[in-house]
N, C-alpha and C positions, 0 to 999 in steps of 0.2 A: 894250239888248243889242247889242254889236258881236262880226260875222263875219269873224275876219281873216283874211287871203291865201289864199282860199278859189279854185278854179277851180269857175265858173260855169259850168250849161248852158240856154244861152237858145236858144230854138229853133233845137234840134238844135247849136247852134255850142258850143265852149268857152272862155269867155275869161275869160285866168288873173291868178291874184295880183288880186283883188278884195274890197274890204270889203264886207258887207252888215251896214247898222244900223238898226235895230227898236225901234220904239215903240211899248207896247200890244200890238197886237194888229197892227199893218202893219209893213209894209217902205218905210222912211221915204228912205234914201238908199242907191244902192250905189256906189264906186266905189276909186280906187285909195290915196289917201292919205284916209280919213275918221277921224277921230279921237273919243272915246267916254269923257268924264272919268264914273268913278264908277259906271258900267253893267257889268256882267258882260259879262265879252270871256272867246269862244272861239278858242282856236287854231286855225286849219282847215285848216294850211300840209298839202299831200300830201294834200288830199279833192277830191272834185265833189261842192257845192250842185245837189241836183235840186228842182225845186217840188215839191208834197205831191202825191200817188198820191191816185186815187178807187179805192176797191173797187164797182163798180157794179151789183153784184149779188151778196148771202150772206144765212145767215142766221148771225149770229153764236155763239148759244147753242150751236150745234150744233158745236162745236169737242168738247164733251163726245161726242158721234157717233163719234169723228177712229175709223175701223179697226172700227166695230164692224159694220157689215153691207156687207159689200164684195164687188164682181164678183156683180152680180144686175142685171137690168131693170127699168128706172124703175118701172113699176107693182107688182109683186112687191116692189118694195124700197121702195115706200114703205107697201101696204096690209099685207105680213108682217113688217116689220123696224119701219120707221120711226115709223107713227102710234099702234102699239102702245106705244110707246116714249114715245112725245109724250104721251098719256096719261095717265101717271104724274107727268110734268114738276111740278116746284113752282119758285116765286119762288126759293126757293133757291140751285137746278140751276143756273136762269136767270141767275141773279146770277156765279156761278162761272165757268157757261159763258161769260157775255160779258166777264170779267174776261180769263179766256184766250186769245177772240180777239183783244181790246184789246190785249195784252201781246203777239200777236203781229206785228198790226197794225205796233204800233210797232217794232218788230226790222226790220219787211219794210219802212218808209218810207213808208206806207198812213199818213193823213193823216184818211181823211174815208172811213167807210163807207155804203151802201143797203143798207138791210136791212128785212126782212120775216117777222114770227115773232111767236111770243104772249110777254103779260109785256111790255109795253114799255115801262111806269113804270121796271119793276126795271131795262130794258137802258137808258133813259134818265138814271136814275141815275147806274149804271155807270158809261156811257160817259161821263159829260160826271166822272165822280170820274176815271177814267184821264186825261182830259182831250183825248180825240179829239171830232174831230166826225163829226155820224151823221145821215143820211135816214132815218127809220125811221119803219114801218107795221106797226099789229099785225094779222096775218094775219086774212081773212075767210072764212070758210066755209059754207054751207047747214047740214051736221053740226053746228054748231057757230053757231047762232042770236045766244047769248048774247055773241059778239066782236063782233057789228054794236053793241052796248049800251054797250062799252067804245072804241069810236075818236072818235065826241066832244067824248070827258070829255078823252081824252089829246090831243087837238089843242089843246084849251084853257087844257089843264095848261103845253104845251111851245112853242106858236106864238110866244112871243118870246124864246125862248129864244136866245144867241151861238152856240152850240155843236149843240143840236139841232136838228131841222125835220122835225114829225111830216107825214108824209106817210100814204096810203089804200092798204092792201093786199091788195085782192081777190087770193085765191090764183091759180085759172085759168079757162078756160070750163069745164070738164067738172067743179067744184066748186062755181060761184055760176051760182043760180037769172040769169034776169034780172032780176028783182026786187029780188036782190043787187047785180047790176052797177049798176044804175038806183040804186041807195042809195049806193052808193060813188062813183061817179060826182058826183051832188049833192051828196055832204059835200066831197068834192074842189073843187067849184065855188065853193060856198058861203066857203070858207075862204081858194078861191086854192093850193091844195096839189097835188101831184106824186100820181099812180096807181101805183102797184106794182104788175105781175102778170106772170105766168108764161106763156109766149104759145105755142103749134105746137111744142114742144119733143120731140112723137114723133108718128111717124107715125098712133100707134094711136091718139092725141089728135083729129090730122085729119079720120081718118078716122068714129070717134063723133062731131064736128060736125059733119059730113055726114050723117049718118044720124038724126040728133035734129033739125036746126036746117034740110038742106039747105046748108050753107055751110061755108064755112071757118071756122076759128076766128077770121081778119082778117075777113072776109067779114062774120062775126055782130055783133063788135064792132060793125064800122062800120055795121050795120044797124041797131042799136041807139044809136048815138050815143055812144058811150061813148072813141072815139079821138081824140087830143090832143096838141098839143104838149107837155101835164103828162103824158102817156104814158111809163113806160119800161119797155121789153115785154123781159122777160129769155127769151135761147135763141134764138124765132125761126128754127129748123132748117129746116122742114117749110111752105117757103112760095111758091104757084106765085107766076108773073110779075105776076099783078092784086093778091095780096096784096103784094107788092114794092113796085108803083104806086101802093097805099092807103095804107101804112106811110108814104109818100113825103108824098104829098099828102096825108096829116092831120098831119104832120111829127112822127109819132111817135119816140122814141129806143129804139134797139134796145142791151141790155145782153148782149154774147157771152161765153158761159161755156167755154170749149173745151175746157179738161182733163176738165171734169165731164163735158159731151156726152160724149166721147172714151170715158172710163172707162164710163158707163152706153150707150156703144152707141147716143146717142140719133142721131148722126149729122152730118153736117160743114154749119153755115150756109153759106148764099151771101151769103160776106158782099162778093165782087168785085160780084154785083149789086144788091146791099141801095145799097155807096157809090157805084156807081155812077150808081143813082137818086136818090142826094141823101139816102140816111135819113142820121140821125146814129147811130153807134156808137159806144160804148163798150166795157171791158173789167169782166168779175166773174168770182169765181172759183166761187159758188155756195158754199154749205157743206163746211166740213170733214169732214161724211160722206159725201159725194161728191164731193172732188178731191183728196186729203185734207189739203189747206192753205191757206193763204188768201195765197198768194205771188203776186202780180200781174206780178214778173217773170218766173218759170215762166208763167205764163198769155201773157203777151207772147210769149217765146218757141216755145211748142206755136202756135199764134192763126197765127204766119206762118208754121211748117215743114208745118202740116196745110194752111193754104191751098194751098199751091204745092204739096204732093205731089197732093191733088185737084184740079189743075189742069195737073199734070203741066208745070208754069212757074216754074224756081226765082226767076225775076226778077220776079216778085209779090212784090205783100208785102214789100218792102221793109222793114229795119229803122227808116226812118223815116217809114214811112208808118204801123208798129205805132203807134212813140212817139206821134205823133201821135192816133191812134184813144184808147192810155190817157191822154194829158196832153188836149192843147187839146179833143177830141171829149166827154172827160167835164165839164170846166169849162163847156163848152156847155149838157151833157144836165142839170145841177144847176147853172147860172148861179150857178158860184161863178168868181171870181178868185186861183188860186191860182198865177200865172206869177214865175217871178223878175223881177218888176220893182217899180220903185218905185212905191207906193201901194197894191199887192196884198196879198194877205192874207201872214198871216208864217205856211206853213205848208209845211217844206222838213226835206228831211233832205239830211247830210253823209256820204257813201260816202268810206271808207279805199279809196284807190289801191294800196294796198301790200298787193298781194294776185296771186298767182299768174293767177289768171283775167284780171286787168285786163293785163298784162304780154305784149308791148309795148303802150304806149299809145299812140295815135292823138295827131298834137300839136292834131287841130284840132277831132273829132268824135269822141265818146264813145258816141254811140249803138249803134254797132254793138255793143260791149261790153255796156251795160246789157237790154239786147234777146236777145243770143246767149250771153252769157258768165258773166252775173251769179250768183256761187252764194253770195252773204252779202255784210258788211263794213257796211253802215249803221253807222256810229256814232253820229251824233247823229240825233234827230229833235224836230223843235220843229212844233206846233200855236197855232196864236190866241197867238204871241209867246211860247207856255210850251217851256219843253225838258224833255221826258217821259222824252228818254234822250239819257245824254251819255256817252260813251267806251265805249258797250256797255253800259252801267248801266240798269238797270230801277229804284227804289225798289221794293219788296214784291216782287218777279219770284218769289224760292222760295216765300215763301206761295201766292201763288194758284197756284203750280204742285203744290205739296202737298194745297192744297184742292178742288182742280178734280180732282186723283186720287181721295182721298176721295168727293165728290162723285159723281162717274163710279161708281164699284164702289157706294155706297148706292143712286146711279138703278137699275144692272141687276139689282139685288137681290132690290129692293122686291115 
């Protein structure tokens, strides 16, 4: 596959009229005169090439969620609204629902999601038929004994898979025994695999670790052994200075969710002291029933205008300092290679320039635009050297949007 006269953004810079040619699954050569007998050539004249988005933290099913229980507090909303909800879930739901964040996925330039949720044959399936690639861990819980039964089998199922990488999803502290931690933990070990969990995300969390454990909820982890560089702790709101320090020095990765926070009132991370200390962060958008989209550049966007109003510092947070946090900070946090350069993974989408938000264009820096401006325009997006969508093209896009409705009205029926 050859990318022709395409404008490049390689860190943070733009540089224009460039081929990029793809073999397999890499990005074999880029440059100005590269020539492509016999291979599918896109035109890409009036686009910017960005490498492929991590979504760092969702759960994807839950696009079927999108407006149904909205404006309530985490806990109320998840024990009245949401688990009743879950409940009822079948493979089915599951299969729908991940068809439609995939389909959304790919519109938003999102490349590779983290995700943690039950069903994860059916969302592995899925996702690797849409043709995204995916972290994924099927959620663990004390309630719910019988998921510690099923993460095993699926790491065995998926662990060489191109496309997947099942990964361990203890929910939170205030859901898994230690006994649970201490099990998840060792199947993580055992395999070499990445931790999924939900970390200090309210205060009222904090505060029940405190009162059960004496500690923090960083505090208990780490007292139990359970903190890691395979660590990626989503939210991380509610976290003094030592938690900070801990996070640091077990080089845990912190996945920041901000719309979500924002919307559920969980409250503004410090994420000025988290980098400050050296953690690594990334960007997620959390589920579509709490932010209600799975748009990574909305979330870039809110991630710097919240920092800096709670700092009362508009020169925070910097538009390249976001990019950075979603681009190089998450190819760190899932050591994948997804940079525009040669030998990296082929995993990029092509933004139409020809779009009122993009206008004027910066001749040398795009960032500020993609960060502050961005309200659509993806046209192509290509995963593992496939092109999923090309000109605004989905294959199936009306079915799964007609079956994910169906779908949705038979779950709240039931």
């Amino acid at each position: 596959m050859l990318i022709k006269g395409a404008s490049l953004l390689q860190a943070g810079e733009v540089i224009r009229d460039q081929n990029v040619l793809i073999e397999d699954n890499r990005i074999i050569k880029i440059g100005r005169s590269l020539k492509a007998e016999d291979d599918e050539i896109i035109d890409a004249k009036g686009m910017l090439a960005i490498p492929g988005l991590i979504n760092g933290h969702t759960h994807l099913a839950m696009t079927l969620f999108r407006g149904y229980a909205d404006d309530m507090k985490l806990m109320p909303w998840l024990e009245e609204k949401i688990w009743p909800l879950e409940a009822k879930l079948t493979p089915k739901d599951i299969q729908w629902g991940v068809k439609l964040g995939c389909l959304e996925l790919i519109r938003l330039g999102v490349t590779c999601y983290n995700d943690m949720y039950y069903f994860m044959h059916e969302t592995a399936e899925v996702t690797r038929e849409m043709g995204l690639r995916a972290i994924l861990s099927g959620v663990l819980f004390d309630m719910r004994p019988d998921l510690m039964n099923e993460a095993e089998p699926f790491v065995r199922r998926w662990k060489d898979d191109d496309l997947i990488r099942p990964a361990i999803g203890p929910h939170a502290v205030y859901t898994c025994s230690e006994e649970t931690l201490h099990k998840a933990r060792d199947l993580a070990e055992k395999y070499d695999l990445m931790l999924h969990i939900h970390l200090s995300e309210t205060k009222d969390e904090v505060d029940r670790s405190i009162d059960e454990h004496g500690k923090t909820p960083v505090e208990y982890l780490d007292s139990i052994g359970f903190l890691s560089e395979r660590v990626i702790a989503a939210h991380c709101i509610w976290l003094s200075p030592g938690d900070i320090s801990t996070l640091a020095r077990r080089k845990v990765n912190v996945a920041h969710c901000s719309i979500s926070n924002h919307k559920l009132a969980s409250g503004i991370a410090p994420l000025d002291k988290l980098l400050s200390a050296g953690v690594n962060v990334c960007l997620g958008t959390d589920g579509a029933s709490s932010n209600n989209n799975l748009d990574l550049f909305q979330e870039m966007k809110m991630t710097a205008i919240a920092q800096k109003c709670a700092h009362f510092k508009p020169d925070l947070f910097r538009a390249e300092d976001i990019w950075k946090i979603a681009t190089e900070n998450a190819y760190a946090a899932f050591d994948l290679d997804l940079r525009l350069q040669e030998g990296s993974l082929a995993d990029l989408s092509l933004i139409d320039l020809k779009k009122p938000w993009f206008c004027p264009r910066p001749l040398t820096n795009a960032v500020s635009h993609l960060v502050y401006s961005m309200l659509g325009g993806v046209d192509t997006t290509i995963v593992n050297g496939q092109v999923l969508m090309k000109e605004g093209i989905i294959p199936g896009e009306e079915e799964i949007l007609e079956k994910s409705q169906e779908q949705f009205e038979d779950l709240v029926t039931r």
